[in-house]
C-alpha positions in Angstrom: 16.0 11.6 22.5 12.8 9.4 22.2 10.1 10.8 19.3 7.1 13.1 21.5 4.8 11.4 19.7 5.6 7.8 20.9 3.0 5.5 20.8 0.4 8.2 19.8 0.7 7.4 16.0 -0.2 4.6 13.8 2.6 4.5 12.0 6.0 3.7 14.5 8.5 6.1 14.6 11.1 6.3 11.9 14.9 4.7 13.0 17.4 6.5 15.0 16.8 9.1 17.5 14.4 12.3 17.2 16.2 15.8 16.2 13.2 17.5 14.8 12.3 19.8 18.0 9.7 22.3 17.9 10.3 25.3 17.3 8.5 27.5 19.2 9.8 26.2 22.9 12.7 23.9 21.8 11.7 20.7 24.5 10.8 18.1 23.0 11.9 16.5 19.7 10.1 14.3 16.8 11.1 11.5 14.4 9.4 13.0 11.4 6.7 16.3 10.2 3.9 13.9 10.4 4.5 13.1 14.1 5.0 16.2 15.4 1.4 17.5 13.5 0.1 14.2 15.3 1.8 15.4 18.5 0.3 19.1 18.2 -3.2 18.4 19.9 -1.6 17.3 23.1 1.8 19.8 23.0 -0.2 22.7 22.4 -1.4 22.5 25.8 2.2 22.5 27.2 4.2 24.4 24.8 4.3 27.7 26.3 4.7 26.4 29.9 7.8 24.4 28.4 9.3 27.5 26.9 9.7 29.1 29.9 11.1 26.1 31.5 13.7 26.0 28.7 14.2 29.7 29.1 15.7 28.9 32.8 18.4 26.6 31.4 21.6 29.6 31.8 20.1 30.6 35.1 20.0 26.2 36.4 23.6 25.4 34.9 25.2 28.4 36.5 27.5 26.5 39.5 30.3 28.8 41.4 32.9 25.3 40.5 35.9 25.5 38.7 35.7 21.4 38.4 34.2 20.9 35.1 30.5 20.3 35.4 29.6 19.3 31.9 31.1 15.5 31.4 33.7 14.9 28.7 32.3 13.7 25.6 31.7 9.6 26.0 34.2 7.0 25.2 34.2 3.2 24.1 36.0 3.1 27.7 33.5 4.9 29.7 30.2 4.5 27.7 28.3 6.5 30.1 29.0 10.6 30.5 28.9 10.4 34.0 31.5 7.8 34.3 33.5 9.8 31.9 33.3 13.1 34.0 34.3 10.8 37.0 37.2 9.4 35.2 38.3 12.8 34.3 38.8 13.6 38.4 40.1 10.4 38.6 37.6 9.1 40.7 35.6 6.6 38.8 34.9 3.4 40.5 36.4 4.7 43.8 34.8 5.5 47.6 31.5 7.3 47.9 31.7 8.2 44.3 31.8 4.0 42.9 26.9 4.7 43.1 27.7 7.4 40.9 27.4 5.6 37.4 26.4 3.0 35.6 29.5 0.5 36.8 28.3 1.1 40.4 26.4 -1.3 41.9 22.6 -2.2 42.3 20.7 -1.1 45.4 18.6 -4.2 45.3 21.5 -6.7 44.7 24.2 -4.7 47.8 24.1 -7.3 50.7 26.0 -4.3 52.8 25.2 -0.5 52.9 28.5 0.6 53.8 28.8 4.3 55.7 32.8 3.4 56.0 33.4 4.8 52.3 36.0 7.7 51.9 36.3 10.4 49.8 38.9 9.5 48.1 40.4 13.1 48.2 43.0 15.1 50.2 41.7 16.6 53.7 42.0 20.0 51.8 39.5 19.4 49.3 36.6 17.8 51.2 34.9 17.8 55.0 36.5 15.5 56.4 36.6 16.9 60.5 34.7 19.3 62.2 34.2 23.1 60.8 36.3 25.7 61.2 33.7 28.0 62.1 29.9 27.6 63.6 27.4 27.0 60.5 26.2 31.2 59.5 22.4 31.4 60.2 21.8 29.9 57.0 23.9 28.7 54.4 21.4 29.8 50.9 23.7 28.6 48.0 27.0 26.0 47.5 29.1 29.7 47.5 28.0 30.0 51.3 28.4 26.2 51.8 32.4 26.0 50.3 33.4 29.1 52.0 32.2 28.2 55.2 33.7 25.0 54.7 37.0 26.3 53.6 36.8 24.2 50.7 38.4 25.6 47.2 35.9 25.6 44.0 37.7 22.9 42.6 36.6 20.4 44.8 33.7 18.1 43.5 32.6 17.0 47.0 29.5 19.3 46.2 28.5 16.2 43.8 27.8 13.9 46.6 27.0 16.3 49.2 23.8 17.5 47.5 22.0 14.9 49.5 22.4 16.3 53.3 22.9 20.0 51.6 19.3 19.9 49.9 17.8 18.2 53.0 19.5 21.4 54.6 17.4 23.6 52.5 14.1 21.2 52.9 14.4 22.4 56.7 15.3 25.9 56.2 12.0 26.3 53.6 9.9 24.2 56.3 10.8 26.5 59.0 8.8 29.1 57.5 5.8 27.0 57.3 5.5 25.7 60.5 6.8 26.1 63.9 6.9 22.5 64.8 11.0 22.4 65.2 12.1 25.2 67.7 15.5 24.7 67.6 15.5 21.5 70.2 18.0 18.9 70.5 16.2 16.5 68.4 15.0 16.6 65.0 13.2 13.7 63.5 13.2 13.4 59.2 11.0 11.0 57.5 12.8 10.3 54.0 10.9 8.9 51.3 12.1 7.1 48.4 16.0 6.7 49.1 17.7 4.9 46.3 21.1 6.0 44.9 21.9 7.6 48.5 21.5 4.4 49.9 24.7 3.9 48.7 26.3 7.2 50.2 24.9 7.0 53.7 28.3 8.6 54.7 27.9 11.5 53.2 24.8 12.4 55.7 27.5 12.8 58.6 27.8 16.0 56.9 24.4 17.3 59.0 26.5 16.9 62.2 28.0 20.3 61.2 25.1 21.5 59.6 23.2 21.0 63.0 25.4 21.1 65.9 24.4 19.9 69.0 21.4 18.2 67.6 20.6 14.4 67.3 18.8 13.9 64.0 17.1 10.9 63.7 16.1 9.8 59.5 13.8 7.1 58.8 14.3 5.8 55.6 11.3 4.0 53.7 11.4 2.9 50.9 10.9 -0.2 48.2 14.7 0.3 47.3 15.6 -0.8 50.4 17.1 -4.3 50.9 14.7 -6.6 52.8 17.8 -8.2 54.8 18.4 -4.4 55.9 14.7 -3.6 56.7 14.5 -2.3 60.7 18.3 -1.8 60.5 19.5 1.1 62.2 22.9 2.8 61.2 24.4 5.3 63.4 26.8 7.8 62.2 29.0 10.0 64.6 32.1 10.9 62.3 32.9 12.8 59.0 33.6 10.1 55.8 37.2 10.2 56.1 39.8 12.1 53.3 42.6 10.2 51.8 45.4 11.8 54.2 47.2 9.1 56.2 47.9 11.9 59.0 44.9 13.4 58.9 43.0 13.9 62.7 40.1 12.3 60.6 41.8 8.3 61.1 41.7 9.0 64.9 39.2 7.2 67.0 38.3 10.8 68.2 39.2 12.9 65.7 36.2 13.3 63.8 33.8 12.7 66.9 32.9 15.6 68.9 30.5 15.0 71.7 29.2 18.6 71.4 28.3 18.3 68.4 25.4 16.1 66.5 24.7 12.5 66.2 23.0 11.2 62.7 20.6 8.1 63.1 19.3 6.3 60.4 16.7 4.0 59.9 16.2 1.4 57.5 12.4 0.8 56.2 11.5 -1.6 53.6 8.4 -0.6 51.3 6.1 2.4 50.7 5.5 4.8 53.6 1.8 4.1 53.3 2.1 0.8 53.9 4.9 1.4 56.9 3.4 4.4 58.0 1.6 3.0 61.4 4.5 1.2 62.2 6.7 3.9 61.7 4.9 6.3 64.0 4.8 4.2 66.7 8.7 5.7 67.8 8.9 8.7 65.3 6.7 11.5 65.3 8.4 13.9 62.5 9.0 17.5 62.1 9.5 16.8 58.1 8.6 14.6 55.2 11.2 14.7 52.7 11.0 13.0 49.5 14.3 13.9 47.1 13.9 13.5 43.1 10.1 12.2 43.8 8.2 11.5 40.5 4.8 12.0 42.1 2.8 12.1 38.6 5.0 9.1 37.5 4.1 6.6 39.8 0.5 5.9 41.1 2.0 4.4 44.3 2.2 8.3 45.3 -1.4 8.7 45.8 -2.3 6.8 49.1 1.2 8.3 50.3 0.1 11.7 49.5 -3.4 11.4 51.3 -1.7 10.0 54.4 1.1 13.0 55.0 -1.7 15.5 54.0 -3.9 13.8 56.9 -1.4 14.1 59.5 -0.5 18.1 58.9 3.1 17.6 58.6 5.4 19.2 56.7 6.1 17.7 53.5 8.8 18.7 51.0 8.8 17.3 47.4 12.3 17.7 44.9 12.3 16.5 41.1 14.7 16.7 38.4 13.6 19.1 36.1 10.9 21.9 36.6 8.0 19.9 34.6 8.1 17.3 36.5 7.5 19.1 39.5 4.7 20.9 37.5 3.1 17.8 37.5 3.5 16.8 41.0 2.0 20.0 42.2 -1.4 19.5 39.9 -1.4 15.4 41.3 -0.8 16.6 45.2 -3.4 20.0 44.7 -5.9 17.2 43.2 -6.0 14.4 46.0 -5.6 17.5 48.7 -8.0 20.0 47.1 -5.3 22.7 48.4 -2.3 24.6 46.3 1.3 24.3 47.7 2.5 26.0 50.6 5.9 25.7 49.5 5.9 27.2 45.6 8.2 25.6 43.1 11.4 27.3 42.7 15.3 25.8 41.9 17.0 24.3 44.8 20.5 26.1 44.9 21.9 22.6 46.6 21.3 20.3 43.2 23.4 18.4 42.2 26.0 20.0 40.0 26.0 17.7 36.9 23.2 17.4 34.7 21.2 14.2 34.1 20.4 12.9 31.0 16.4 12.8 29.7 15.5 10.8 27.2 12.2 12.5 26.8 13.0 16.3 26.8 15.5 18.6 26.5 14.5 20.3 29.6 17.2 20.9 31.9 17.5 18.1 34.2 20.1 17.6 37.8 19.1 15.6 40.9 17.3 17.3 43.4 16.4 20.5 41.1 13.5 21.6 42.3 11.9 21.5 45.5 8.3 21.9 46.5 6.1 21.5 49.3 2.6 20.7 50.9 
């Protein structure tokens, strides 16, 4: 954990990490007494907003799973927690799950964005063909998701899945707003900012069964992008496959139902400001989605921001902890002068492992809270 006051004192930080927290909300940590009284004049702004954040921590860690969702304690084998918790289900380094740590690979050094990944698991522990049952009227947390899925709690599928599950929930909390998608056979998704799900494009098939009978077509902008994939366009009409040699999922038509949905996918190289004419030439959406944001971190947000609020289209934010989507909502209410039409509030489809932060001791997971203009 880096020292709060960073950079704000004359004198650098003492060595080693910062364990002094303060004490009245417990978030953020200091190197020695003087810094943190150096540190006062800006935290006492935040301190009782930061409590309550911290105060939320039972309520965000509480997953229905019976796979362990705090990683094993870090080894010289698998310096990073995540790779540890992935070694502990035996999937480190394999499939989908190989983006998942620090041994995966690069984004910006892949020459092939694969969506031919597997699982990696037996058919009985992840969605590998088409459901069981129609989708309920909505699906509102992982319980409703697994059960309709037939999937047992031990299954870590949820891990991956978080991705198509929270852009799910982006729809369902868009619905309310507007009136723009009526149920039709098409549904178009600007997403902005793909990185680490570049990587797990398969996993997206899973919207087929969230949206039957629907073609969905994504455009994905975003400077992560590889420039030899810019304008690409991957289609996706079958479930990532299980590790079953038998299973109806290997078939050339097991996994493809004509009655059900087609996912598109669209490959865009840059910043959706500077794509965004192009873009809308063939794609008029009925959502802007942009997962695990950082609007207050990065200034490239603001001509972004002013374009989507110009247009009138939905637009739903996610971050990883609840500050940061604090600070998103005061950046997008200053360059639109208006307050959010979709409030702040925990997305029951994060991810179910918690991501480190080197600058509080917030609780952090990807996609863990969504918001909306």
């Amino acid at each position: 954990m880096e020292c709060a006051a960073k950079g704000l004192a004359a004198e650098p930080c003492a060595g080693g990490s910062a364990h002094r927290r303060c004490g009245s909300c417990g978030a953020v940590a200091y190197c020695s007494p003087a810094h943190q009284i150096i540190h006062w004049r800006v935290h006492k702004e935040e301190c009782e907003r930061l409590a309550k954040q911290m105060s939320r921590i039972d309520m965000l860690s509480q997953f229905p799973f019976t796979f362990s969702v705090e990683p094993p304690a870090q080894n010289h084998t698998f310096p990073s927690t995540r790779c540890s918790f992935l070694q502990s289900i035996k999937l480190h380094q394999k499939g989908l799950w190989k983006s998942e740590c620090i041994c995966g690979p690069e984004v910006a050094s892949l020459k092939d964005i694969s969506i031919a990944a597997e699982w990696k698991l037996q058919s009985s522990l992840c969605p590998c063909t088409e459901p069981e049952n129609p989708v309920p009227t909505t699906l509102a947390s992982w319980e409703d998701y697994y059960q309709w899925r037939s999937l047992p709690f031990h299954s870590p599928v949820a891990v991956l899945l978080h991705w198509p599950l929270t852009l799910y929930h982006c729809l369902q909390l868009s619905h309310f707003q507007t009136s723009r998608y009526d149920g039709q056979d098409t549904l178009c998704i600007h997403y902005l900012g793909p990185e680490k799900e570049l990587l797990q494009l398969a996993v997206f098939g899973e919207l087929r069964a969230l949206f039957p009978g629907v073609q969905i077509h994504i455009e994905l902008v975003g400077p992560a992008v590889p420039k030899s994939r810019d304008g690409e366009v991957v289609n996706i009409s079958k479930y990532a496959h299980c590790s079953d040699e038998n299973c109806c999922c290997k078939s050339s038509t097991g996994s493809e139902d004509l009655s059900c949905s087609a996912v598109t996918l669209k490959l865009w190289k840059g910043f959706y400001h500077e794509r965004f004419r192009d873009i809308m030439k063939d794609s008029n959406p009925h959502l802007i989605v942009a997962p695990n944001a950082g609007v207050a971190a990065y200034p490239s947000w603001m001509p972004t921001i002013e374009i989507i609020s110009g247009t009138g289209i939905p637009a739903i934010f996610t971050d990883f902890c609840e500050e940061a989507a604090h600070l998103a909502s005061c950046c997008i209410s200053l360059i639109t002068g208006q307050p959010l039409k979709v409030p702040i509030q925990a997305n029951p489809f994060r991810q179910p492992i918690a991501v480190d932060n080197n600058a509080l001791y917030l609780p952090c997971y990807s996609n863990c809270f969504v918001f909306g203009m």
